[in-house]
VOROLUM-495714 format. One record per residue: chain; x, y, z of N, C-alpha, C in turn. Coordinates in steps of 0.02 Angstrom, whole numbers. Layout:
// VOROLUM-495714
 cadena    nc1    nc2    nc3   cac1   cac2   cac3    cc1    cc2    cc3
      A      X      Y      Z      X      Y      Z      X      Y      Z
...
This chain:
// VOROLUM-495714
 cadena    nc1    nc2    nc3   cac1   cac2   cac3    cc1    cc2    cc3
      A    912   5414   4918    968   5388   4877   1009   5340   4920
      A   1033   5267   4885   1063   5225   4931   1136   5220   4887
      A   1173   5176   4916   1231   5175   4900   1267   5105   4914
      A   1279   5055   4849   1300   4990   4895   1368   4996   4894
      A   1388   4931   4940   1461   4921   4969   1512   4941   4928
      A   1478   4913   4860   1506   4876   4785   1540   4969   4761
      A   1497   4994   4774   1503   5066   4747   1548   5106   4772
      A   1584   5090   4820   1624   5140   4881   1682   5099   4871
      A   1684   5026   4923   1729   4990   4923   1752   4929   4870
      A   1719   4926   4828   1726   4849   4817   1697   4799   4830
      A   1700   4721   4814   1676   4684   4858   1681   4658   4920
      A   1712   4695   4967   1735   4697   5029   1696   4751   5052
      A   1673   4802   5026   1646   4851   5083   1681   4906   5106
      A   1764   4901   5110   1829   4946   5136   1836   4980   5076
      A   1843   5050   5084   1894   5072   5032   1945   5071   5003
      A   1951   5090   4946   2016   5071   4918   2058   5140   4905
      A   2117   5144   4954   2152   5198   4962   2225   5191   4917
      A   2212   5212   4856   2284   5191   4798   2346   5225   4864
      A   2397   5199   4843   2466   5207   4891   2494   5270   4848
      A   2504   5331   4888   2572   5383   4857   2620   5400   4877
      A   2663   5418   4842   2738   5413   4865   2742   5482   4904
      A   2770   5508   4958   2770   5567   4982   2843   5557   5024
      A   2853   5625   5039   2928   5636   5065   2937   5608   5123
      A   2890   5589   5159   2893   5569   5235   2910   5468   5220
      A   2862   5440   5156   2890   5394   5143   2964   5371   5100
      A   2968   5425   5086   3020   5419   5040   3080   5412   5103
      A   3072   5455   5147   3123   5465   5211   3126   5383   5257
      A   3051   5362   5265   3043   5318   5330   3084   5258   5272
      A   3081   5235   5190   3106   5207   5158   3194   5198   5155
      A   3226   5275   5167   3297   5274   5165   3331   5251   5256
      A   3267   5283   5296   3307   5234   5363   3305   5146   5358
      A   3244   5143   5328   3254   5070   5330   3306   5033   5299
      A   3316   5061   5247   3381   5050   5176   3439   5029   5230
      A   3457   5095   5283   3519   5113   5312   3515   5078   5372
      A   3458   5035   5408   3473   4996   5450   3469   4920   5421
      A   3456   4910   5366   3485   4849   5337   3551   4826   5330
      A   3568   4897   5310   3635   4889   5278   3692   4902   5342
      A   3651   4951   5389   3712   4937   5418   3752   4874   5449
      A   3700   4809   5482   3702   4763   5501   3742   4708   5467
      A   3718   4732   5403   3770   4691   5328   3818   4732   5332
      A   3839   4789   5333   3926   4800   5359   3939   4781   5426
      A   3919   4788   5481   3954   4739   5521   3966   4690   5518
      A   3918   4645   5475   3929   4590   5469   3982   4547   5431
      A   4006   4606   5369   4051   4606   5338   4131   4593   5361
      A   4123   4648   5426   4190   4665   5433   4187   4617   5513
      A   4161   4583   5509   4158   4537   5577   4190   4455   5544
      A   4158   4460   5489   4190   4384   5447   4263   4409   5440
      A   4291   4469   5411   4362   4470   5412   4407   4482   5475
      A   4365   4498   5496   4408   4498   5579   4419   4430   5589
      A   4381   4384   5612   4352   4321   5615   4424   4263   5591
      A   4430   4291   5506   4457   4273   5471   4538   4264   5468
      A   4553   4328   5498   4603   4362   5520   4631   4319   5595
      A   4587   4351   5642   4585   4273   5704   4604   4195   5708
      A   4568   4179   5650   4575   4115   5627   4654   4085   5590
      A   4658   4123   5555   4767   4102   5529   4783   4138   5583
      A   4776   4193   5653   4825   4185   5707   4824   4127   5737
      A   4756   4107   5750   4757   4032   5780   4799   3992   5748
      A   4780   3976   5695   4824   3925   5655   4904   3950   5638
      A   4935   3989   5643   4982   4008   5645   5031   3990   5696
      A   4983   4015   5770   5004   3978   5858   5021   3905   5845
      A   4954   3887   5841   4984   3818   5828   5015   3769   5780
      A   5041   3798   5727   5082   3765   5692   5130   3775   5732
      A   5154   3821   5731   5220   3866   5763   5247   3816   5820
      A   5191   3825   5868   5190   3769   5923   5196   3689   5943
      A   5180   3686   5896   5172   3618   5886   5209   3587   5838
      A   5270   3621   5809   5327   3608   5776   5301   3565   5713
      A   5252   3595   5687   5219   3578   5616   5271   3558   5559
      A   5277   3510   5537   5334   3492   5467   5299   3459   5426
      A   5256   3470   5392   5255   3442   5325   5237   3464   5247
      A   5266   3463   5217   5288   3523   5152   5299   3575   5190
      A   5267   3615   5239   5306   3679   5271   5311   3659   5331
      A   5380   3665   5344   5377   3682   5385   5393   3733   5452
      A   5364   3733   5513   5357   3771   5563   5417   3768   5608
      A   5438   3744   5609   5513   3713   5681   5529   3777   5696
      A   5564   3822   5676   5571   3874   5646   5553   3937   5666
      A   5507   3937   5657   5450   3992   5629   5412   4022   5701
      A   5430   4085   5720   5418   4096   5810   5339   4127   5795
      A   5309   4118   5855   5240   4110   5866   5217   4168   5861
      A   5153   4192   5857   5119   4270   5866   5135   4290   5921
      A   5120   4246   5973   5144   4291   6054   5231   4299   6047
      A   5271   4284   6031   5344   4293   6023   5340   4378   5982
      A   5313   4355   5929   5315   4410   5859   5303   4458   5885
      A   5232   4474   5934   5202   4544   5949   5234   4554   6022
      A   5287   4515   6055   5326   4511   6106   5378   4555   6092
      A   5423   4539   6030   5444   4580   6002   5445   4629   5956
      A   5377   4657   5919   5331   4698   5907   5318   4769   5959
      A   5301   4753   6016   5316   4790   6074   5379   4820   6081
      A   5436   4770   6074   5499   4812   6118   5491   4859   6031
      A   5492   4831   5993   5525   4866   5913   5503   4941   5926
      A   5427   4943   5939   5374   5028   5944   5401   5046   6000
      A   5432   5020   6043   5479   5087   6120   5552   5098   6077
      A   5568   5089   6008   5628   5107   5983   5623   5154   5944
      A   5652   5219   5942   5662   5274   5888   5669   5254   5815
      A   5721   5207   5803   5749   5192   5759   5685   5179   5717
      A   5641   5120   5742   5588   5087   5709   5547   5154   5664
      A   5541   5183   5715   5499   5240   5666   5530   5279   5626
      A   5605   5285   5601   5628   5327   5587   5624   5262   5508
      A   5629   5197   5524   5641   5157   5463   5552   5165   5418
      A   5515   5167   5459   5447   5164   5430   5448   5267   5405
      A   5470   5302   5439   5450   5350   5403   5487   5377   5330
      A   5559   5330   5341   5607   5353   5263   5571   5321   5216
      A   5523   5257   5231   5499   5213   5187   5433   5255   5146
      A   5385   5267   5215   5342   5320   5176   5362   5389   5144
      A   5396   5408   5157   5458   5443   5118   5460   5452   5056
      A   5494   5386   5037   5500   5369   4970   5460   5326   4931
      A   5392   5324   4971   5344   5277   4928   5300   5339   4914
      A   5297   5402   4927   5256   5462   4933   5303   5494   4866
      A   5370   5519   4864   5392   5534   4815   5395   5486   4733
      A   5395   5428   4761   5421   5408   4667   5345   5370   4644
      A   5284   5373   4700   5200   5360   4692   5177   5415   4636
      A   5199   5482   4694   5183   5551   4661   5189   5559   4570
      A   5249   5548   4582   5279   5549   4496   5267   5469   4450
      A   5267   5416   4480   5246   5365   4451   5163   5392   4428
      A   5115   5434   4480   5046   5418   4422   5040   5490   4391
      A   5085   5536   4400   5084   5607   4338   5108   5559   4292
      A   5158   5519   4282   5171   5497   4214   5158   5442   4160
      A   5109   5417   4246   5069   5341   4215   5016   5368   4176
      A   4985   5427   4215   4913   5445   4185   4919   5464   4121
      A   4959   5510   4112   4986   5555   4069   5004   5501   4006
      A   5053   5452   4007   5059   5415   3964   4991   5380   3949
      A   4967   5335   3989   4907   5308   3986   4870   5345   3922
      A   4827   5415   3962   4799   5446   3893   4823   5455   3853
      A   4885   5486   3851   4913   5484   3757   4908   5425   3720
      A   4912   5348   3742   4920   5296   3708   4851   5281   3701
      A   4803   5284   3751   4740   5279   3760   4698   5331   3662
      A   4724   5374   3681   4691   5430   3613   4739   5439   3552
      A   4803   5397   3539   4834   5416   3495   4871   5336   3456
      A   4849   5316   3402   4876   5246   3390   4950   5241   3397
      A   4986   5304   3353   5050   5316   3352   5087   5327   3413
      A   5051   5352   3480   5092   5357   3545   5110   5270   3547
      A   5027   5250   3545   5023   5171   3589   5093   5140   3527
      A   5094   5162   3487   5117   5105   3452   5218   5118   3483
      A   5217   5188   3488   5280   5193   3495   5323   5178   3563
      A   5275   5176   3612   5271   5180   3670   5263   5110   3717
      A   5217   5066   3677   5202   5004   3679   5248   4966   3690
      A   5302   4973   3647   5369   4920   3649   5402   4908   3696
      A   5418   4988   3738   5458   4973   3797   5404   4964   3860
      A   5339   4984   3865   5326   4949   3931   5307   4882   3934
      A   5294   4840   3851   5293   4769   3875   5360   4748   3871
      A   5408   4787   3859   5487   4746   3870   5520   4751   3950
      A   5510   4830   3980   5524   4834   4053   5482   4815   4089
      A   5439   4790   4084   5366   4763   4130   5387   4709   4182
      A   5412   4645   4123   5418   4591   4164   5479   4596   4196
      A   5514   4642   4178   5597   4639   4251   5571   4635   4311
      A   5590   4612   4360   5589   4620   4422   5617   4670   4457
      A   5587   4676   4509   5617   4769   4525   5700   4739   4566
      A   5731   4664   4573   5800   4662   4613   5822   4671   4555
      A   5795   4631   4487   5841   4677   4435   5878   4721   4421
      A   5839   4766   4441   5860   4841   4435   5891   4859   4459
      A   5891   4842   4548   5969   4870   4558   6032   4871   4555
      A   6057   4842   4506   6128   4866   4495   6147   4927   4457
      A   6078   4902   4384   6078   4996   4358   6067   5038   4377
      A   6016   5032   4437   5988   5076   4471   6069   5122   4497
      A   6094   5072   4533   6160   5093   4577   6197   5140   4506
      A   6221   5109   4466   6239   5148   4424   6237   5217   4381
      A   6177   5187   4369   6125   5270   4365   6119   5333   4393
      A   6102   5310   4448   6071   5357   4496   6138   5382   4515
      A   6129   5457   4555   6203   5485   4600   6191   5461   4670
      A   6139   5429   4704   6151   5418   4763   6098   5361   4772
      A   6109   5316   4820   6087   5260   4843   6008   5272   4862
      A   5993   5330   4887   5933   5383   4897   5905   5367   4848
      A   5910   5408   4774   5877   5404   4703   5880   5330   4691
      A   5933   5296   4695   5916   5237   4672   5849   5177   4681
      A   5845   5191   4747   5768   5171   4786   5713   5186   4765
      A   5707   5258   4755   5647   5275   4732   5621   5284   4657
      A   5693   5258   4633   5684   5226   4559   5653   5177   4543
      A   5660   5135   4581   5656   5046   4592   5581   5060   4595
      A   5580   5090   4654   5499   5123   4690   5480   5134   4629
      A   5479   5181   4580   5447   5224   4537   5399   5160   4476
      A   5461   5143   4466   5453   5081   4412   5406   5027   4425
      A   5405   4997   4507   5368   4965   4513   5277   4967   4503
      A   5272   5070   4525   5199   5079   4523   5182   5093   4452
      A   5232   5128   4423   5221   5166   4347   5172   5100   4275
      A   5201   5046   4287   5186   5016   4239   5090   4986   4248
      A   5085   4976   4310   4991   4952   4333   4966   5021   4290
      A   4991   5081   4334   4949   5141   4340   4942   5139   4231
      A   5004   5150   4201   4994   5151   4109   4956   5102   4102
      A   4945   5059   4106   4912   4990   4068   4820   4982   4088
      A   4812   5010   4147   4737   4993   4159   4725   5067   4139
      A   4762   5141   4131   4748   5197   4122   4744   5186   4047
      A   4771   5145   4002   4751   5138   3935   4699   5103   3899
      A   4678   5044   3967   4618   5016   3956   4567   5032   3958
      A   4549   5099   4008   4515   5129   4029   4495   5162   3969
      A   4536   5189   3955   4518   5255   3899   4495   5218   3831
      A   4517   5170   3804   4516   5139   3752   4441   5098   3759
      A   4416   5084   3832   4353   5050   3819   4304   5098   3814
      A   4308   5158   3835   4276   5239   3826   4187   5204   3761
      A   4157   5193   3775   4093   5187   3725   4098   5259   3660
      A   4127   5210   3590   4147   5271   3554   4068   5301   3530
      A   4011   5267   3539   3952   5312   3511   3965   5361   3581
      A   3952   5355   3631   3986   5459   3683   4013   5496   3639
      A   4081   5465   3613   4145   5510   3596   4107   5545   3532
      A   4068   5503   3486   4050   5505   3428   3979   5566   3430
      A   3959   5554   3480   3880   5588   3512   3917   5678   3526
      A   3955   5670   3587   3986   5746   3592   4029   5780   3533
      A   4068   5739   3484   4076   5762   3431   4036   5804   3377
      A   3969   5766   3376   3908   5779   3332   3892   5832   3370
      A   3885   5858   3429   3878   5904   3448   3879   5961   3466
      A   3991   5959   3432   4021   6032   3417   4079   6030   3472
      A   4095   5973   3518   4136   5959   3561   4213   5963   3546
      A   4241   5999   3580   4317   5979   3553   4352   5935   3575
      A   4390   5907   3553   4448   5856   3563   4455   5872   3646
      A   4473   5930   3681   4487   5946   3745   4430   5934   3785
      A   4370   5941   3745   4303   5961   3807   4277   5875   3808
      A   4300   5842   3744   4279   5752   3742   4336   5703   3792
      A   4382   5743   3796   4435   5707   3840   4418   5707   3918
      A   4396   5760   3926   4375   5817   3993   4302   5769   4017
      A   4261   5762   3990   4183   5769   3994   4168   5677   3979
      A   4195   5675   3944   4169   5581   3902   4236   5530   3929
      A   4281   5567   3886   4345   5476   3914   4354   5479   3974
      A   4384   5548   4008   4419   5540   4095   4353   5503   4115
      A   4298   5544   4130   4261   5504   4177   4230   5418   4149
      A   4229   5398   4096   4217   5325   4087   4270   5301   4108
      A   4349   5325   4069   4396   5278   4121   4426   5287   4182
      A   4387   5310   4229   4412   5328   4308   4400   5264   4332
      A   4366   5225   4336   4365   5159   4364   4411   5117   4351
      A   4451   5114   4267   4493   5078   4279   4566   5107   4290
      A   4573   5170   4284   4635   5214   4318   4638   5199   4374
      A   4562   5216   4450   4580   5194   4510   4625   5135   4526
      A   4585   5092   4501   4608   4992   4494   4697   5000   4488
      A   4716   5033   4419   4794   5063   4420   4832   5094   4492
      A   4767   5133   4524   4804   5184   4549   4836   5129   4604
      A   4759   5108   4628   4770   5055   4689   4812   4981   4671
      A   4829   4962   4608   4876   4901   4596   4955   4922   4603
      A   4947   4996   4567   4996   5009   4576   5036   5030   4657
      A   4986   5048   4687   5011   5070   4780   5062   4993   4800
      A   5012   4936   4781   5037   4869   4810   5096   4840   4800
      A   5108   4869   4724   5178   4849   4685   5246   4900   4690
      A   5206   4954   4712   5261   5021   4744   5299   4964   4806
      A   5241   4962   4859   5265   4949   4903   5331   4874   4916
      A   5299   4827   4875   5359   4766   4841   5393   4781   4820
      A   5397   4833   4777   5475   4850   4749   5519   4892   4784
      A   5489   4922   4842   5542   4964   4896   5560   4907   4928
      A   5554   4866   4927   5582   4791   4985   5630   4788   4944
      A   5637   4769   4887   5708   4761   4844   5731   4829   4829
      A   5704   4884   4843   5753   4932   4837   5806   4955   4899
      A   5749   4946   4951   5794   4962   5003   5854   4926   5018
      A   5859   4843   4996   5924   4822   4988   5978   4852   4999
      A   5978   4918   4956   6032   4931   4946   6054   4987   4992
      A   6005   5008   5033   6010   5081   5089   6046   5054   5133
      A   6098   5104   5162   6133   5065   5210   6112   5086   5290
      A   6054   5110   5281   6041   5171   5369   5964   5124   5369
      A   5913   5157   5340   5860   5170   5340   5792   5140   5320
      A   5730   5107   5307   5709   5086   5284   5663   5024   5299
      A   5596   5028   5297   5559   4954   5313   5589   4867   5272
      A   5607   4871   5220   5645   4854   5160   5717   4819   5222
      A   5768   4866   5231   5801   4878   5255   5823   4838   5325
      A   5748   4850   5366   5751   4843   5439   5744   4744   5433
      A   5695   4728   5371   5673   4671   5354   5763   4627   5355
      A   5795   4650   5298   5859   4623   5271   5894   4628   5326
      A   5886   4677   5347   5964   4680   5399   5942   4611   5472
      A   5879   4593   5487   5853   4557   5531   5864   4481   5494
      A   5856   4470   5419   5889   4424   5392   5952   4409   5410
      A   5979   4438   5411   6048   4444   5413   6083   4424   5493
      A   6054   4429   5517   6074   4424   5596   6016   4390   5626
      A   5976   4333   5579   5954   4287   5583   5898   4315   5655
      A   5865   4357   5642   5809   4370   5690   5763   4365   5677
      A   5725   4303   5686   5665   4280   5647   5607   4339   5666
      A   5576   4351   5719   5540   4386   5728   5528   4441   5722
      A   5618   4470   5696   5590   4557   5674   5569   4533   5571
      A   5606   4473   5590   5590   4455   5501   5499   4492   5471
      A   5476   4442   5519   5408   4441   5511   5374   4499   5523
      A   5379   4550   5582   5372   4599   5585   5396   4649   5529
      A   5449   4660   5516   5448   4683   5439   5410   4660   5387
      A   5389   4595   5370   5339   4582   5315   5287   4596   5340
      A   5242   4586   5406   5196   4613   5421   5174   4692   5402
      A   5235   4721   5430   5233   4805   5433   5225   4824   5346
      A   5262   4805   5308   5240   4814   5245   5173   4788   5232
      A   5156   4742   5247   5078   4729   5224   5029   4786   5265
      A   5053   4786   5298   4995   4831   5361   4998   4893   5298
      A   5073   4947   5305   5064   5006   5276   5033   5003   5213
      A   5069   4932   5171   5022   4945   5101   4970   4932   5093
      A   4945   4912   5147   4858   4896   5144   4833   4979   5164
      A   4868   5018   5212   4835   5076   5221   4834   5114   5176
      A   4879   5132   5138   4904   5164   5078   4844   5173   5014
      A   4843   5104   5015   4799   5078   4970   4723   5085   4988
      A   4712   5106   5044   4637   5105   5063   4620   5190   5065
      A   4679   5214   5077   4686   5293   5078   4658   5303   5000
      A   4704   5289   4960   4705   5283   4885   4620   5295   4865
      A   4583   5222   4876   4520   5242   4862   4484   5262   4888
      A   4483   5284   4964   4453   5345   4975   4450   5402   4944
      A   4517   5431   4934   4532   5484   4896   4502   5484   4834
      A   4481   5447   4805   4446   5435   4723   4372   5422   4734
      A   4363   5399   4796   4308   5381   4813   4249   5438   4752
      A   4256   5500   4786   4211   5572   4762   4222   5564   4685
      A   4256   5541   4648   4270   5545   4605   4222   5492   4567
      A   4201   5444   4584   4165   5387   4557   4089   5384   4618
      A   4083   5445   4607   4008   5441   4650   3932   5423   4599
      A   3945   5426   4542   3905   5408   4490   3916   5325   4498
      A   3952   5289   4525   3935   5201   4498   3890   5189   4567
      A   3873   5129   4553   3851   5083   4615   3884   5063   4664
      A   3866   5095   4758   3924   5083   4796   3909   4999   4797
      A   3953   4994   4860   3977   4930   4867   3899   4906   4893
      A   3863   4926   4951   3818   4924   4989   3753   4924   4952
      A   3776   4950   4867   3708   4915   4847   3711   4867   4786
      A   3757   4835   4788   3757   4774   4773   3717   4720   4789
């Protein structure tokens, strides 16, 4: 009995070994995944460094070079000045005592800005008659500005304390309602309509179908709202007479110190950028069902 090439291999002669998926490939497949990617996050966070580098440069030398035209620099003290006095500010008590009243009160009126953003959010989100009743005043208080506020604030409130974290409150409350109502309202009603048909209650469809479709755009709230907390304690603290990043900013206005100027706007960007990155970590677990960033 003979056997040609044709019969075994093909017209080549080699066998033909079909490919199967097995756990050892499935494994040697996810390191490869994870040394792709890691290189594309360094690479990521090397352009914003980079980026970051690049307006200090350009910053030096405007600064330096007494830059005037539409802005200008004459003025305006350099990064090595800024983090010159940056230094002495962190060997001062005080400094930390202004950054910690600030987180303070961006932790208290955050807290209660998204129990009552969320909270509103879904009711208007599931009820025409909330949205409708409810509707009026947050597109009427929306567009105030949070210096607005403080004079009522002052009025209002029993102490200069509450008044701040009013200002505070207001500024995050309105992001967190508005994308928490979008969220819920874009909810895919064949779900709502599907777990209904199925014997679902009102509680177990709220629970199971809307929260989790609109968690993506609640986060977006949670985190727009951190940014706008933090802008509206700059005009709240105005009015503190001790304490405060807000505070430390104005009072350096005031006694014309350019460089703690900047250092106060810096320091607010720094914290509300941390705040805000905390934010979606914390939600992170919560939205482990979408597509991360890394596989885009």
């Amino acid at each position: 009995m003979s056997f040609n090439n044709s019969d075994i291999g093909g017209e080549t002669g080699s066998p033909v070994i079909d490919q199967v998926d097995t756990p050892a490939a499935d494994a040697t497949t996810m390191v490869r995944q994870a040394s792709v990617r890691l290189p594309e996050t360094m690479r990521r966070y090397l352009v914003r460094g980079l980026a970051l580098l690049a307006a200090l440069l350009i910053w030096h030398w405007a600064s330096s070079s007494g830059f005037n035209w539409f802005i200008n620099f004459e003025n305006v003290p350099g990064p090595l000045v800024v983090g010159q006095a940056l230094i002495e500010a962190l060997s001062s008590a005080d400094f930390y005592l202004h950054i910690l009243h600030s987180l303070r009160r961006i932790a208290v009126a955050y807290a209660v800005a998204v129990v009552l953003g969320v909270g509103l959010g879904i009711l208007m989100g599931r009820s025409r008659l909330a949205e409708d009743i409810i509707t009026p005043y947050i597109e009427l208080l929306r567009p105030i500005p949070a210096v607005a506020w403080i004079p009522l604030a002052i009025l209002m409130m029993p102490s200069e304390e509450s008044s701040i974290i009013f200002i505070t409150f207001l500024g995050a409350l309105f992001p967190i309602v508005i994308n928490t109502v979008h969220g819920v309202e874009q909810t895919p009603k064949v779900l709502v309509r599907a777990a209904r048909s199925l014997g679902a209650s009102n509680a177990a469809i709220l629970r199971h179908v809307v929260l989790p479709g609109a968690l993506p755009s609640i986060v977006a709230g949670l985190a727009i709202g951190m940014g706008v907390a933090w802008f509206s304690l700059l005009a709240g603290e105005i009015i503190s007479g001790q304490y405060g990043i807000g505070y430390f900013t104005w009072s350096a206005y005031t006694l014309i110190q350019y460089p703690q100027i900047i250092i106060g706007m810096l320091m607010i960007g720094g914290l509300g950028t941390l705040c805000t990155l905390l934010i979606k970590l914390l939600c992170r677990p919560l939205l482990r069902w979408q597509v991360g960033e890394n596989d885009r």
